[in-house]
C-alpha positions in Angstrom: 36.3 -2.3 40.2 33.4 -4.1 41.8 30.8 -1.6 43.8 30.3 -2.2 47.4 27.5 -1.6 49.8 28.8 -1.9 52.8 30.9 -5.1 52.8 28.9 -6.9 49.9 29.6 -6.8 46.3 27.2 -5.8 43.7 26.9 -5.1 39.8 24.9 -2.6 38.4 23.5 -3.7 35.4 21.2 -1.9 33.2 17.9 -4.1 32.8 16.2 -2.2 30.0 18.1 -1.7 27.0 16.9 -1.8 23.2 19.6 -1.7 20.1 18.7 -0.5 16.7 19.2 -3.7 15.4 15.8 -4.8 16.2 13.9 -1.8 18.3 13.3 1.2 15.7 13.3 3.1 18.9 17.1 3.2 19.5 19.9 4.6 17.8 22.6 2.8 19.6 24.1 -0.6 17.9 25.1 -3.2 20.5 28.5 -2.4 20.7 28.2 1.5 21.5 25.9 0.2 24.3 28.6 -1.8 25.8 31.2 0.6 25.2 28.9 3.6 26.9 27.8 1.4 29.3 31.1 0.9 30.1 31.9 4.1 30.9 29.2 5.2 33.0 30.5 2.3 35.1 28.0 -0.4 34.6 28.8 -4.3 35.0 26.7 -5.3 32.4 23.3 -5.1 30.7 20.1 -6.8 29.7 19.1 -6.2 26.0 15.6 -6.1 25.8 14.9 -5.7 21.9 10.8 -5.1 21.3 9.4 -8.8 20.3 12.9 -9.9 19.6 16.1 -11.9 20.8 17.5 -12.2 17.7 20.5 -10.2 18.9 21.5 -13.6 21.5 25.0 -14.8 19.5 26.1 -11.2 18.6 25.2 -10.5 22.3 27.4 -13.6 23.1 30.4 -12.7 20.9 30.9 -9.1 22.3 30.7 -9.7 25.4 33.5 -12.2 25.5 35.1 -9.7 23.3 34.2 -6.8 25.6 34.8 -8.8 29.2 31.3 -7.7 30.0 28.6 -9.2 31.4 25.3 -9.3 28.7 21.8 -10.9 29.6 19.1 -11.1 26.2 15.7 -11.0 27.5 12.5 -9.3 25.3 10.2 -6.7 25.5 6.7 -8.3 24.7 3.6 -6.3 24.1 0.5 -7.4 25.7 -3.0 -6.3 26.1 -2.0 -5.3 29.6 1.0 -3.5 28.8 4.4 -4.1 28.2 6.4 -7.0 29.6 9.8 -7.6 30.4 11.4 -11.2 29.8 14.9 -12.1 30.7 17.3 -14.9 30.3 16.2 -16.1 26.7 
């Protein structure tokens, strides 16, 4: 089910997500955050690993597997804080 706002369709997508793959942060691998994503009714998400996109062709081969929509970006650190990079 798509959302709507009135008559136009939206996703909600989660823009800030790291995996324990590559953020020691996280306890989630990428698949339990699809599959939780999933059921809180999100369209897709946006891994954002720290300093890494490493994670791009697993990212690629669950989500065809999943039918759900993934976007790899990066978390960078920088002297003025952290940054957010997507579509790499």
């Amino acid at each position: 089910m798509v959302p709507k706002w009135g008559e136009k369709e939206f996703m909600l997508i989660d823009l800030h997500v790291h995996t324990a793959d590559y953020s020691p942060c996280s306890e989630l691998d990428l698949e339990q955050a699809i599959l939780r994503a999933k059921d809180m009714g999100l369209q897709g998400l946006c891994i954002t690993d720290h300093e890494s996109n490493e994670i791009a062709s697993k990212a690629m081969q669950l989500a065809r597997k999943h039918q759900f929509f993934i976007l790899v970006g990066m978390e960078i650190l920088t002297s003025q804080g952290d940054l957010l990079v997507f579509g790499l």
